[in-house]
NUMIDREN-511713 format. One record per residue (C-alpha): residue number from 1; residue in one letter; x, y, z. Coordinates in steps of 0.001 Angstrom, whole numbers. Last residue first. Layout:
N
ATOM,n,res,u,v,w
ATOM,NUM,A,X,Y,Z;
...
END
This chain:
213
ATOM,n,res,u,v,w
ATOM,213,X,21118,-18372,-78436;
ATOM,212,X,21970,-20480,-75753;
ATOM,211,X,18398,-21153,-74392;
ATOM,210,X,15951,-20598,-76498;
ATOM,209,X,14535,-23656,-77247;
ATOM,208,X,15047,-25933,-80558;
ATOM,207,X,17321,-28771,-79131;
ATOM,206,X,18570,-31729,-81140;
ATOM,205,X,22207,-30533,-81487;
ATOM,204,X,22875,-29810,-84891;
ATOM,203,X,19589,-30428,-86380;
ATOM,202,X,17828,-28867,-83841;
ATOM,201,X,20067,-25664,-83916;
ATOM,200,X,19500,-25809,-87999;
ATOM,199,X,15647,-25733,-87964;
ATOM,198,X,15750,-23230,-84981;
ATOM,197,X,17642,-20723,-86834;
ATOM,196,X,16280,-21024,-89958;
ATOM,195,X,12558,-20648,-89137;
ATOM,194,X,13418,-18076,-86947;
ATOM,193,X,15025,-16090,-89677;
ATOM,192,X,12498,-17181,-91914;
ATOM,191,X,9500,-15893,-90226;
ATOM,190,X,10712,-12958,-89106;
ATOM,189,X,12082,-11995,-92977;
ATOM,188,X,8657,-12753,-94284;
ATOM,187,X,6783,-10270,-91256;
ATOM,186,X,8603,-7570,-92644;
ATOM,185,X,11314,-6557,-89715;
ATOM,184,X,10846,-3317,-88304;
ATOM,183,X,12774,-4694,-84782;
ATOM,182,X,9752,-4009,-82426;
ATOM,181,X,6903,-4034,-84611;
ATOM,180,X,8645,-7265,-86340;
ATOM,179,X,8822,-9255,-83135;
ATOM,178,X,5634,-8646,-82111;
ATOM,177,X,3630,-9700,-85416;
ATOM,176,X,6167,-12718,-85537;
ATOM,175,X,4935,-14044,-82339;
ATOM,174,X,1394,-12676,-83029;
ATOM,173,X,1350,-14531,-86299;
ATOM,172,X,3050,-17959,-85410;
ATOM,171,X,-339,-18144,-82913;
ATOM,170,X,-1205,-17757,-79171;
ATOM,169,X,2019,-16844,-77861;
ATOM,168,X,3216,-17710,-74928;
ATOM,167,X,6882,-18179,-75655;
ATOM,166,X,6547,-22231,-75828;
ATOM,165,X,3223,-21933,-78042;
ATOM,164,X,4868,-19010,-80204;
ATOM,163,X,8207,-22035,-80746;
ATOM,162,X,5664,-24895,-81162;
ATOM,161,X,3952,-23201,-84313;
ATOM,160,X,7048,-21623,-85454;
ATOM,159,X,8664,-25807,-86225;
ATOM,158,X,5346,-27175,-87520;
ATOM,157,X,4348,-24524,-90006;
ATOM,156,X,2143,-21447,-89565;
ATOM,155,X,3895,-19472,-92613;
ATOM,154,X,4237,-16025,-91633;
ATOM,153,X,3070,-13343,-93946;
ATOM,152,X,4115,-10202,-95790;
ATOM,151,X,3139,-11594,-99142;
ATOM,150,X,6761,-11525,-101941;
ATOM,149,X,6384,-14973,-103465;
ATOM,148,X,7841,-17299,-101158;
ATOM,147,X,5309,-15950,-98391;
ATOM,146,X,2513,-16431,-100401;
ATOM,145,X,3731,-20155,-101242;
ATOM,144,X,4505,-20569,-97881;
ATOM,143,X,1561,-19385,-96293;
ATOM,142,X,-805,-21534,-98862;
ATOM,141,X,1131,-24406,-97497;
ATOM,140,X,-863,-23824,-94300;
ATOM,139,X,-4342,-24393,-95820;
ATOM,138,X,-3552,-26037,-98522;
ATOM,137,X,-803,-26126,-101726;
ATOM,136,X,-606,-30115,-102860;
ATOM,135,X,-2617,-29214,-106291;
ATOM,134,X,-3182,-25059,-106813;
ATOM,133,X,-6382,-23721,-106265;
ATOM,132,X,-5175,-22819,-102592;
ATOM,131,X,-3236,-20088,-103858;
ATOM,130,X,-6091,-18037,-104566;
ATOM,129,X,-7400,-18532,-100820;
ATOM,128,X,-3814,-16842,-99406;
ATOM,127,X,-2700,-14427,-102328;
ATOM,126,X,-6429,-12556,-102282;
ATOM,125,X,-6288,-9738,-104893;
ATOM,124,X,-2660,-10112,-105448;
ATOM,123,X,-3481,-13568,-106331;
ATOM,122,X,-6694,-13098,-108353;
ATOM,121,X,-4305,-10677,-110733;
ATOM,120,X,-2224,-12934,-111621;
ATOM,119,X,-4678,-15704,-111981;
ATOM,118,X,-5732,-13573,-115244;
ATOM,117,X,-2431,-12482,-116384;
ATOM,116,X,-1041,-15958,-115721;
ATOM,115,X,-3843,-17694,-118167;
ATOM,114,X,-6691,-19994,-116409;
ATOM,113,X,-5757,-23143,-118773;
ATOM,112,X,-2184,-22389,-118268;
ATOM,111,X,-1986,-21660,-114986;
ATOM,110,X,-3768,-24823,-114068;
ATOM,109,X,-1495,-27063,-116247;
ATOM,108,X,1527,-25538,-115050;
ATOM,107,X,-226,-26556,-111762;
ATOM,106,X,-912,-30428,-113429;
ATOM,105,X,2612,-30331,-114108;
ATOM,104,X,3740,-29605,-110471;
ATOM,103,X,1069,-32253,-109320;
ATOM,102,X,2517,-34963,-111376;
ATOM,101,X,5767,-34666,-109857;
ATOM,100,X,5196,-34683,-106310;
ATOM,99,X,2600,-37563,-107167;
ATOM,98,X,4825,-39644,-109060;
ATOM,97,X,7829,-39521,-106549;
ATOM,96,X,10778,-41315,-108031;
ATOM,95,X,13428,-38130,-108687;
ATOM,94,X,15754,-39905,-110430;
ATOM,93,X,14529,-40934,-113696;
ATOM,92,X,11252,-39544,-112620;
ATOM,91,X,12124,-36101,-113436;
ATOM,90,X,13422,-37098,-116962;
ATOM,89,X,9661,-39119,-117673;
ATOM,88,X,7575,-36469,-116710;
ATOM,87,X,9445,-33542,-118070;
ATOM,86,X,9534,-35145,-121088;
ATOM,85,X,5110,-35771,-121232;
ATOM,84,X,4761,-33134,-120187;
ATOM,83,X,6757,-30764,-122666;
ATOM,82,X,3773,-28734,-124350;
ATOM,81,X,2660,-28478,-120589;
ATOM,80,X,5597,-27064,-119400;
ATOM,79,X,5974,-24626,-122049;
ATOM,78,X,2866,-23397,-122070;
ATOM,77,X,3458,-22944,-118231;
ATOM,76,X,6456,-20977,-118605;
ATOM,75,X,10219,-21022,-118581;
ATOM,74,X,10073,-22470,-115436;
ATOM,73,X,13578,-24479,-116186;
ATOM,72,X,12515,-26328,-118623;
ATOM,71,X,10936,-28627,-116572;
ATOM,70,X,13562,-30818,-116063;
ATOM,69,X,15842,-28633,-115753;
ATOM,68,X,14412,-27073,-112465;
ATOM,67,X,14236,-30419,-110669;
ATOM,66,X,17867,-31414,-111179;
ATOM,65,X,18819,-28111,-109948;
ATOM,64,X,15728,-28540,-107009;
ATOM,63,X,17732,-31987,-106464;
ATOM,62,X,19402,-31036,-103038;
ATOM,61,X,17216,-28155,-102155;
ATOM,60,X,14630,-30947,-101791;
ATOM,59,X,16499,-32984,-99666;
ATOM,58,X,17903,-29995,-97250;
ATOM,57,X,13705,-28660,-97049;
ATOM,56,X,13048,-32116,-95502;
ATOM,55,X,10175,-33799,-97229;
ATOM,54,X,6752,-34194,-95784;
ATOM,53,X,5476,-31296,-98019;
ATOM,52,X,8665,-29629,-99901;
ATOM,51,X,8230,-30865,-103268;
ATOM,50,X,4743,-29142,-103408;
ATOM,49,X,6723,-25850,-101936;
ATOM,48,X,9537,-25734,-104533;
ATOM,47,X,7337,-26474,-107492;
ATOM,46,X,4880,-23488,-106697;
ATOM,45,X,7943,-21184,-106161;
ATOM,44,X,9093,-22250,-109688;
ATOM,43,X,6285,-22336,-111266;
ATOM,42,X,5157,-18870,-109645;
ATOM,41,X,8444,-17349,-109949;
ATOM,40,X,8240,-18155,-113978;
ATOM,39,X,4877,-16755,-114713;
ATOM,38,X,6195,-13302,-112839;
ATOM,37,X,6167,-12095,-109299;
ATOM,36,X,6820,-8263,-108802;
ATOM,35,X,3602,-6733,-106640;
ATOM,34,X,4397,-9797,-104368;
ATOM,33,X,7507,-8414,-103689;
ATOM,32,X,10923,-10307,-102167;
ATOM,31,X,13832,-8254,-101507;
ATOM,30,X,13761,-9198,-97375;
ATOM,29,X,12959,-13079,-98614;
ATOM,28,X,16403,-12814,-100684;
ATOM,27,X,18468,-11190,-98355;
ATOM,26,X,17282,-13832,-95851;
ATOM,25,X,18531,-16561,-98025;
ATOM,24,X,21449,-14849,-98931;
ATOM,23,X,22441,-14667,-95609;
ATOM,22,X,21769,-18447,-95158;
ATOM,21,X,25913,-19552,-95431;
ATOM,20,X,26496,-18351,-92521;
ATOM,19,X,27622,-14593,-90937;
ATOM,18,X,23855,-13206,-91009;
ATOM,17,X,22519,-16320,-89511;
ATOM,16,X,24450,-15436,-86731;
ATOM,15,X,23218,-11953,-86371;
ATOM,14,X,19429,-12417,-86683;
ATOM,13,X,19564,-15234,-84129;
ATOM,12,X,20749,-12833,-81703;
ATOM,11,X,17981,-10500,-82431;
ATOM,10,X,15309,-13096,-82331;
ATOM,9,X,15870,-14262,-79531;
ATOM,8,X,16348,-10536,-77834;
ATOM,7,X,12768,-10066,-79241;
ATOM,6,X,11622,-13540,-77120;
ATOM,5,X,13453,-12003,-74113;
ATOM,4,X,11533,-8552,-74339;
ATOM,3,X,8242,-10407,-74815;
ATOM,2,X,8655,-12138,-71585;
ATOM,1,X,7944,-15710,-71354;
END
């Protein structure tokens, strides 16, 4: 597939995302900068991404309210982990997944026995393998936490992965590498335009190509 269709792709998806209900969305990614993140964007980015693996993103962003109160709504680690035993027992009330849940207050736990300031500063070093210390975040994950929290990167997941294979494109970082040298796009705001657009066409009508768009 030609580079120049791929780009056209992109644009069009660009401007009907940009009338729904995921503007915002893309807004937010665009503002996003590492350089900015605080205790509380970790926690809560963290949290977003564990609840996230093998769960559709929908689901979670159904109870992430629910989610976010109780566990005091990312106020901080120390806070978190003061509370564990509360936050435990509310989130399970209705969110029944002991390992999702135990793994966000073992990473409060983490940040809290390292200190923010210091694992701070080891992210912006190195965002993708400082990530990674962190339960349920791995080798892809790692992309999406980055991502979430300001990194110019491209998460490798599941949906971009077959999308660069079916444009000829070796990896989701030389699709979105192209496409954002040729629009200006950071490489976040690629990624979750894309993402978006083909997560919501398949769920509509089953079909995640290009053609159509």
């Amino acid at each position: 597939m030609e580079v120049e269709a791929t780009i056209a792709f992109y644009r069009s998806a660009k401007e009907r995302l940009s009338n729904t209900v995921f503007k915002e969305e893309i807004h937010w990614q665009a503002r996003s900068d590492l350089s900015e993140f605080g205790e509380s964007d970790l926690l809560r980015e963290a949290a977003w991404v564990i609840l996230c693996c093998g769960f559709r993103e929908s689901v979670v962003r159904s109870w992430f309210p629910y989610i976010s109160l109780c566990f005091c709504d990312w106020e901080s680690a120390s806070t978190i982990c003061e509370n564990a035993e509360l936050c435990r027992a509310t989130a399970l009330s209705a969110f029944r997944n002991v390992r999702k849940v135990e793994a966000i207050i073992r990473t409060a736990k983490y940040v809290h026995d390292i200190g923010f300031d210091r694992y701070r500063l080891a992210i912006l070093a190195d965002p993708l393998r400082s990530l990674r210390s962190l339960p349920y975040i791995g080798q892809i994950t790692s992309y999406h936490l980055a991502k979430n929290l300001g990194t110019d990167v491209a998460k490798p997941d599941r949906h971009l992965v077959r999308f660069a294979s079916s444009q000829g494109f070796p990896d989701v970082h030389s699709l979105c590498s192209a496409i954002s040298q040729a629009t200006g796009d950071p490489l976040r705001v690629v990624d979750i335009i894309l993402w978006r657009f083909l997560v919501e066409r398949s769920r509509s009508t089953g079909y995640w190509g290009m053609e159509g768009a």
